[in-house]
C-alpha positions in Angstrom: -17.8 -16.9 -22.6 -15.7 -13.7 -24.0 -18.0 -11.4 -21.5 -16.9 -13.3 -18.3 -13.2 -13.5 -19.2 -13.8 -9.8 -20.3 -15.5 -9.2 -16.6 -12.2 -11.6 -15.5 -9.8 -9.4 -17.5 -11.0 -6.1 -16.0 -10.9 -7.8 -11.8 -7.4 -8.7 -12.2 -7.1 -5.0 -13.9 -8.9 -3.3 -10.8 -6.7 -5.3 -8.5 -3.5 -4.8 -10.2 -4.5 -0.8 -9.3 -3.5 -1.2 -5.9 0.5 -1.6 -7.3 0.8 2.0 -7.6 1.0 2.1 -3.9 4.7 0.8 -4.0 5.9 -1.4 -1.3 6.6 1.0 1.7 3.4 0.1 3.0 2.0 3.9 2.2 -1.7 2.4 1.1 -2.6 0.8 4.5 -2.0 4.4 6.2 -4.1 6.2 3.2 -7.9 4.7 4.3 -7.7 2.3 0.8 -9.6 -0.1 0.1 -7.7 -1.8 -3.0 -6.0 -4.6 -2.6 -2.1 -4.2 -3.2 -1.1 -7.4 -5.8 2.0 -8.4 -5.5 1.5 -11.5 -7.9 -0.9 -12.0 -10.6 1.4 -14.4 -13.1 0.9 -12.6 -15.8 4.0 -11.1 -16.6 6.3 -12.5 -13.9 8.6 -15.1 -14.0 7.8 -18.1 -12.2 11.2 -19.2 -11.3 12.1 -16.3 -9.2 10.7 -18.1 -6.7 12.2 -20.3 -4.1 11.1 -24.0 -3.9 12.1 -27.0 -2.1 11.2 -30.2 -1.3 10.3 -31.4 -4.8 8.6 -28.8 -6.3 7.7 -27.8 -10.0 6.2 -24.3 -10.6 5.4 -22.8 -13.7 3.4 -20.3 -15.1 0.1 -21.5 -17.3 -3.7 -21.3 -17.9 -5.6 -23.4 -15.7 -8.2 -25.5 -16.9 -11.9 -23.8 -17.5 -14.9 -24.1 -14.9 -18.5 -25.4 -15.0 -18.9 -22.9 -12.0 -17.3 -20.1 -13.2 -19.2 -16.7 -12.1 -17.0 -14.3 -14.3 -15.3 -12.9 -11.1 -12.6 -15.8 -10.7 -9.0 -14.9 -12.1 -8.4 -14.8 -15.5 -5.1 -15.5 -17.4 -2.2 -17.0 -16.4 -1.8 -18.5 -13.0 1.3 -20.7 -10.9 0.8 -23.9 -11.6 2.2 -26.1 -8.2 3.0 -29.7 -8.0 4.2 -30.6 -5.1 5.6 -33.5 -3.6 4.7 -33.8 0.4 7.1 -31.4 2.5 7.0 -29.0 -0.9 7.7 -25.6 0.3 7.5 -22.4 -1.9 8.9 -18.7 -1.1 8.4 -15.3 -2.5 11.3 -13.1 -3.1 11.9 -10.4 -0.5 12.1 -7.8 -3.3 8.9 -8.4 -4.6 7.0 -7.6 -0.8 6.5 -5.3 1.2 8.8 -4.6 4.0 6.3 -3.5 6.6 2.8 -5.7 6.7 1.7 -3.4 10.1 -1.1 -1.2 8.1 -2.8 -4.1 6.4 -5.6 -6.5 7.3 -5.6 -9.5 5.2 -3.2 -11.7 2.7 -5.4 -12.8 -0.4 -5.1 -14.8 -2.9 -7.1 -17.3 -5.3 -7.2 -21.5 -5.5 -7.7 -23.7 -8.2 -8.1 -27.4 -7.7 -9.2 -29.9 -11.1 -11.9 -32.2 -10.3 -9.3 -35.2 -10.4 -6.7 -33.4 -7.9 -9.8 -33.2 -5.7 -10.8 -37.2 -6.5 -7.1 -38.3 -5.5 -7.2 -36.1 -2.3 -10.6 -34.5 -0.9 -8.6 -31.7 1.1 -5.3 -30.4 0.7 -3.5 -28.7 3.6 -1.0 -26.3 3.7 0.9 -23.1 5.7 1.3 -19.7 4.8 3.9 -18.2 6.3 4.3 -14.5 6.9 8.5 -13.9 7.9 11.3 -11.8 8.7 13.9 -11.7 5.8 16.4 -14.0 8.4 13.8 -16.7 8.6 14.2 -16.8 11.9 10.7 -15.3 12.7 7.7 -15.8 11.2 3.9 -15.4 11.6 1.9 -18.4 10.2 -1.5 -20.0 9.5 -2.6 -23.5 8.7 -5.2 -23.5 5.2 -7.4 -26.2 4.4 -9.1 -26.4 0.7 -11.6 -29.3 0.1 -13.2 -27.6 -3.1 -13.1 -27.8 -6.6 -12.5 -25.1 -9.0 -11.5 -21.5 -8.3 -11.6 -20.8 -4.4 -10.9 -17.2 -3.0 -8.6 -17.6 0.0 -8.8 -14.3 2.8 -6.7 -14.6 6.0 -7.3 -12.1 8.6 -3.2 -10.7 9.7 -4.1 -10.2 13.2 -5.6 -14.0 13.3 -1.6 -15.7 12.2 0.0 -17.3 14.8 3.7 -16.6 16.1 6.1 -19.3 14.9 8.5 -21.3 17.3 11.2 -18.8 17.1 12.0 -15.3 17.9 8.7 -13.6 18.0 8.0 -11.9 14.3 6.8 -8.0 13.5 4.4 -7.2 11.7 6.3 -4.2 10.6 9.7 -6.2 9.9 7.7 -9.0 8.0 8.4 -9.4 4.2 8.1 -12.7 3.1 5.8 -15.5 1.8 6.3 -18.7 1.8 4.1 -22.2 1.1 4.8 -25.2 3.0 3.0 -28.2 1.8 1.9 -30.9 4.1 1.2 -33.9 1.7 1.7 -34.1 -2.0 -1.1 -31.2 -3.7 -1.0 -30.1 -7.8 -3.0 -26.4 -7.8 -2.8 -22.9 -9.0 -2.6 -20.1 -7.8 -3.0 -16.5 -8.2 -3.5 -12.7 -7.4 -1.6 -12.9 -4.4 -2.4 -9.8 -2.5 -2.6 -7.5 0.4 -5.5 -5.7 1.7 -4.9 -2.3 3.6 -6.8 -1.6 7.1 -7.9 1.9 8.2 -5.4 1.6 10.9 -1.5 2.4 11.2 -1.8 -0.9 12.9 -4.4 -3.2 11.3 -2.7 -6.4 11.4 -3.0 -6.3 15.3 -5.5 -7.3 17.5 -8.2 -4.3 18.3 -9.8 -4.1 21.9 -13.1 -4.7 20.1 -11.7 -8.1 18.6 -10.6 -9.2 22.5 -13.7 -8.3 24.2 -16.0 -10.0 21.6 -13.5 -13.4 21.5 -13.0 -13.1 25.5 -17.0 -12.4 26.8 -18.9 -13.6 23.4 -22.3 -14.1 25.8 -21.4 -11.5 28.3 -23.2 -8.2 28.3 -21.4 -5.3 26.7 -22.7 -3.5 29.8 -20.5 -5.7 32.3 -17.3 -5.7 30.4 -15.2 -3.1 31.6 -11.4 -1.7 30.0 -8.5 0.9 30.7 -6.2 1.8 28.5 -2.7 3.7 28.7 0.6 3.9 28.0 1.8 0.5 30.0 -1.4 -1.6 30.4 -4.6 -2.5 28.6 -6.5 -3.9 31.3 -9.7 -5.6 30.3 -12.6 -7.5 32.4 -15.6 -9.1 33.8 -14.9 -9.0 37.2 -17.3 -6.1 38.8 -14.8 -5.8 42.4 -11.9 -5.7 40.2 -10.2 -2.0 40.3 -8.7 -1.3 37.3 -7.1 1.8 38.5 -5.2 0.2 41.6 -4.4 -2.3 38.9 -3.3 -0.5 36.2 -1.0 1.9 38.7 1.0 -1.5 40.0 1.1 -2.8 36.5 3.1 0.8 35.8 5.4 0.3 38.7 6.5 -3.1 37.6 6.6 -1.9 34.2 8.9 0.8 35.5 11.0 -1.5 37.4 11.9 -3.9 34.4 12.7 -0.9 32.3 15.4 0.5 35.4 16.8 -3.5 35.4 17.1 -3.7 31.2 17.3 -0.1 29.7 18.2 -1.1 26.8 15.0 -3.1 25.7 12.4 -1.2 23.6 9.3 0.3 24.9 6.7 -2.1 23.1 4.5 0.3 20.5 1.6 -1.9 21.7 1.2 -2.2 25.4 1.0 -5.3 26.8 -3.0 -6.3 27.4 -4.2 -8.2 30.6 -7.4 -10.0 30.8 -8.9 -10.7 34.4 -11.9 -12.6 33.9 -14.4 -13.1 36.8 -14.9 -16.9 36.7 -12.5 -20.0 36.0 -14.8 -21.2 33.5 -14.9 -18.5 31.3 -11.0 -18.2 31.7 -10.4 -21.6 30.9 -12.6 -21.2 27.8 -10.6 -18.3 26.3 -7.5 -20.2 24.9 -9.8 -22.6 23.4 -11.4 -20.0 21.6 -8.3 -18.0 20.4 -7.2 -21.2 19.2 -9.9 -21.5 16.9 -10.0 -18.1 15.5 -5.7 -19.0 15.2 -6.8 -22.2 13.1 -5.4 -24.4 15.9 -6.3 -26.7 19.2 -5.2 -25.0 22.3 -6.3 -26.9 25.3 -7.5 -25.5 28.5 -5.0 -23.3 30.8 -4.1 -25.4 34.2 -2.2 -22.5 35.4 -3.1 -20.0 37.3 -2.3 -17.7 34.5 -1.6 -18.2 30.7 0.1 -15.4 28.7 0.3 -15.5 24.8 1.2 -13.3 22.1 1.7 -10.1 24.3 -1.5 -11.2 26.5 -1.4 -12.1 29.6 -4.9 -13.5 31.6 -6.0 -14.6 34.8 -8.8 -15.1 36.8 -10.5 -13.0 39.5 -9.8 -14.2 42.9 -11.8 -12.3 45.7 -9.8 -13.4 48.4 -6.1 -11.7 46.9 -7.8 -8.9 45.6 -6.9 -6.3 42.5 -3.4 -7.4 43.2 -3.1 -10.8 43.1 0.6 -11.8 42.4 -0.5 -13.8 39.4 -1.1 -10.8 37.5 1.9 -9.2 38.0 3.7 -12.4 36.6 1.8 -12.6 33.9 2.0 -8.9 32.9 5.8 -9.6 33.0 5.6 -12.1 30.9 3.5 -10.6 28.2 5.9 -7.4 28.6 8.5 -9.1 28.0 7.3 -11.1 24.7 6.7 -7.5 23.1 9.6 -5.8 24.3 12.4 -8.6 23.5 10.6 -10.4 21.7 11.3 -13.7 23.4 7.9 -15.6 23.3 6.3 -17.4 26.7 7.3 -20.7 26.2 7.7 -21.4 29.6 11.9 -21.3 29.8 14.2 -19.9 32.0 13.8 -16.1 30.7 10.6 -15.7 30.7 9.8 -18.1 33.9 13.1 -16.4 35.8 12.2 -12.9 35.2 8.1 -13.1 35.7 9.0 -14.7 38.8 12.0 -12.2 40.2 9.5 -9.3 40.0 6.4 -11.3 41.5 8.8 -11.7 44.7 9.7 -8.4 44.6 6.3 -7.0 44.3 4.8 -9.9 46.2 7.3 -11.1 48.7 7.2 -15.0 49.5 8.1 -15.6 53.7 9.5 -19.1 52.7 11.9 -17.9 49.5 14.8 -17.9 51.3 14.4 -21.5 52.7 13.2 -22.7 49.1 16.7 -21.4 48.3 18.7 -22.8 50.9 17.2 -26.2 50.6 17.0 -26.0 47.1 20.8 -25.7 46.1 21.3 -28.4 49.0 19.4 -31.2 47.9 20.3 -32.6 44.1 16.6 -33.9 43.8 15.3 -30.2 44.3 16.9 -28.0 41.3 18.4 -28.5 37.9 21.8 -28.8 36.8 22.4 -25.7 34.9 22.8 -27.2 31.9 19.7 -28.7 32.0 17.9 -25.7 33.3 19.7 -22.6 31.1 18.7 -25.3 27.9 15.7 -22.8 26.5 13.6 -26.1 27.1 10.0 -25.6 29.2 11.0 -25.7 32.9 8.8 -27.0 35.6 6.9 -24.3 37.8 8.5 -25.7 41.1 12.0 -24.9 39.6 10.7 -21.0 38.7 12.7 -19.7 42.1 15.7 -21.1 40.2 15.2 -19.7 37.3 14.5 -16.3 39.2 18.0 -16.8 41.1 19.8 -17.3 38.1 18.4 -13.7 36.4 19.4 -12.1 39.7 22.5 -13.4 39.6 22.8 -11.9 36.3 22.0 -8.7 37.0 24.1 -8.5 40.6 27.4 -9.5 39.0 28.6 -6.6 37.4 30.7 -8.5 35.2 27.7 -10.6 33.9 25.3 -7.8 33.8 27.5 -5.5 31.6 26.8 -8.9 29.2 23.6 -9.2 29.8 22.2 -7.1 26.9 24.4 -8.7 24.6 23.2 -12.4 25.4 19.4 -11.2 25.0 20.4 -9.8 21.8 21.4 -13.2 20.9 18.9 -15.3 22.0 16.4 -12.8 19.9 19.0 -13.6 16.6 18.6 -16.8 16.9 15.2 -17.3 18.0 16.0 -19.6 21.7 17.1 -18.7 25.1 19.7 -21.7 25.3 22.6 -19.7 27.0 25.4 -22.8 25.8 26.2 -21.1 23.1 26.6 -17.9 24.6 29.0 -19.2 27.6 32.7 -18.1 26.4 31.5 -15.9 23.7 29.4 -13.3 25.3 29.4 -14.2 29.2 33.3 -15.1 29.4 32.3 -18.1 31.7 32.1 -21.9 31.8 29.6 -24.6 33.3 31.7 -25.0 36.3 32.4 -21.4 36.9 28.9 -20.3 36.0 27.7 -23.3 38.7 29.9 -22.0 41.4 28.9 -17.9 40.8 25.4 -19.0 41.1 25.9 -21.2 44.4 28.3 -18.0 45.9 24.4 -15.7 45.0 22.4 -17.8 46.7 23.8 -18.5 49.8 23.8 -15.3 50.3 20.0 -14.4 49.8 18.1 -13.4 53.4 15.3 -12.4 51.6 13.7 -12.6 48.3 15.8 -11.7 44.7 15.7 -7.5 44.2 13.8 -7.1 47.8 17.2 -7.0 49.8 
């Protein structure tokens, strides 16, 4: 027994080596391997920690183990009993302030033979956030053992919370949430450095092994540059053409909002060569996310900063579809404003599709539109932040043009995207007096003035 909690003693020692890093995030940029511990219960105090929703945390020795291989934590660990709803946070001060260099959150589980006799599995989230709270990355655990369980979660594999779309490189917080009533321990809570400035992101290996898992290496073509990772299946696909629209549009968003950052990661577009295997992919990301995502409808589905689509011989290397799409992706890593299918994203994907792609029929869509109650949304309704149906997306698209032809509202504009990202939803109500100096009924009438006077489609005039 004293040589395993000897070989226990000197783990936690080796891991606890990875400290002398500090927290600027220095070891994920020096090729180390050592994890960086952040908690090891030892010598901190448990009630630094955040907790609500009826939990009790302290510091103690868990219970020995019939199956314990003298590599499982020794010492002190957190003790957690939780009521259902428990959630549990770790101070800022005590994490890093930039996660971007590492690969994987760590940490150990221990679950007594009778916790696991009340309740065979035990489920909980661990979220990765932004010190507001108003981003966060996240990922859904299941345990259903017994005894000491090492727990490794892949960065790039969290998903984006509801919010404001999280950074890797502005994350510094943990937090628990439990989904149903759990008593457990845990400890060595730690950070494992990558090899790469950016580790916690998705690599073009990782996408072309989740997106064409059967296909042959051989047929799976890419191009990468400064605006566009293009990536595909589809052999009459031309990247080049491609990737030099892609640019223009690119270019075009930038002249229309200057003030949004260039994204450090360009936005990445997957054409694949068959429906089937498009409507596959989101299905599998899903699972690698720890999630259900169901099969796309759409002609496109964009998520995360990546956009897809499906090759379509008879539009070509240009099909419209994948210029809203890219929009949509560039947008989510440039404002941060997630794809969740709202007037933003849906206005301004579909204002530079028309422009790049002009629709014969917009301008009687528009004229109809605003003249028949039963054929576009009260702007109340429609400027709510809520999903938006596709066959009101030309009035989300007039309402964005509106906003950046009125000089009044477009001197505005960069201040109401700066809110919505603070905040973490595109529901302008809020922002009416405050930052747009209108009303409903003035805001109604601006936007009636705009479209009456469209004869062609938005920015193509």
């Amino acid at each position: 027994m004293r040589t395993r909690l000897l070989a226990r003693h000197l783990m936690k020692w080796f891991l606890l080596a990875g400290v002398a890093w500090g927290w600027d995030g220095a070891a994920a940029q020096q090729g180390s391997s050592e994890p960086l511990v952040l908690f090891d219960f030892e010598k901190e105090s448990a009630q630094v920690w955040d907790r609500a929703g009826g939990v009790r945390i302290r510091a103690a020795e868990p219970p020995e183990t019939a199956d314990n291989d003298g590599l499982t934590p020794a010492g002190r660990a957190l003790l957690v009993e939780t009521e259902a709803r428990g959630r549990l946070a770790v101070p800022s001060a005590s994490v890093p302030a930039n996660w971007l260099g590492y690969e994987e959150l760590q940490f150990w589980v221990y679950r007594p033979s009778d916790e696991l006799a009340r309740d065979p599995q035990v489920t909980f989230e661990i979220l990765a956030s932004e010190r507001d709270g108003i981003a966060w990355y996240w990922r859904r655990v299941d345990l259903d053992h017994q005894g000491w369980q090492r727990v490794a979660l892949p960065l790039k594999w969290f998903r984006q919370g509801p919010g404001r779309l999280a950074r890797w490189d502005r994350v510094d917080r943990i937090e628990f949430r439990f989904r149903e009533p759990a008593r457990l321990w845990i400890d060595t809570i730690a950070l494992r450095p990558g090899f790469s400035p950016r580790a916690a992101e998705w690599t073009l290996d990782d996408l072309r092994a989740l997106a064409f898992p059967d296909q042959d290496p051989r047929l799976v073509r890419s191009r990468s540059d400064r605006e566009v990772v293009l990536l595909t299946d589809a052999e009459e696909l031309d990247l080049d053409a491609l990737a030099a629209h892609l640019a223009r549009v690119a270019a075009a968003v930038r002249a229309d909002f200057p003030w949004l950052e260039r994204p450090a990661s360009p936005p990445v577009v997957i054409v694949f060569a068959t429906p089937e295997r498009y409507r596959a992919f989101p299905p599998a990301l899903g699972e690698r996310l720890n999630a259900k995502a169901p099969a796309p409808r759409s002609a496109g589905y964009t998520v995360q900063g990546l956009a897809t689509s499906t090759w379509d011989a008879r539009q070509g290397s240009l099909r419209p579809v994948y210029t809203h799409e890219f929009v949509h992706a560039l947008l989510e890593r440039s404002a941060d404003l997630g794809n969740r299918n709202e007037w933003i994203q849906e206005g301004v994907a579909s204002r530079y599709q028309l422009r790049f792609h002009p629709q014969r029929n917009f301008v009687e869509i528009v004229r109809t539109g605003i003249a028949d109650p039963a054929r576009h949304l009260p702007l109340r309704r429609l400027l709510s932040g809520e999903p938006i149906p596709a066959d009101r997306y030309w009035q989300a698209a007039t309402v964005v043009d509106l906003l950046l032809a009125d000089a009044g509202f477009r001197a505005r504009l960069p201040e109401l995207i700066d809110a919505f990202r603070r905040v973490g939803s595109t529901n302008i109500e809020p922002h009416l007096g405050d930052v747009l100096g209108t009303d409903w009924e003035r805001l109604e009438a601006a936007w009636r003035t705009h479209c009456q006077r469209y004869d062609s489609a938005p920015t193509a005039r």
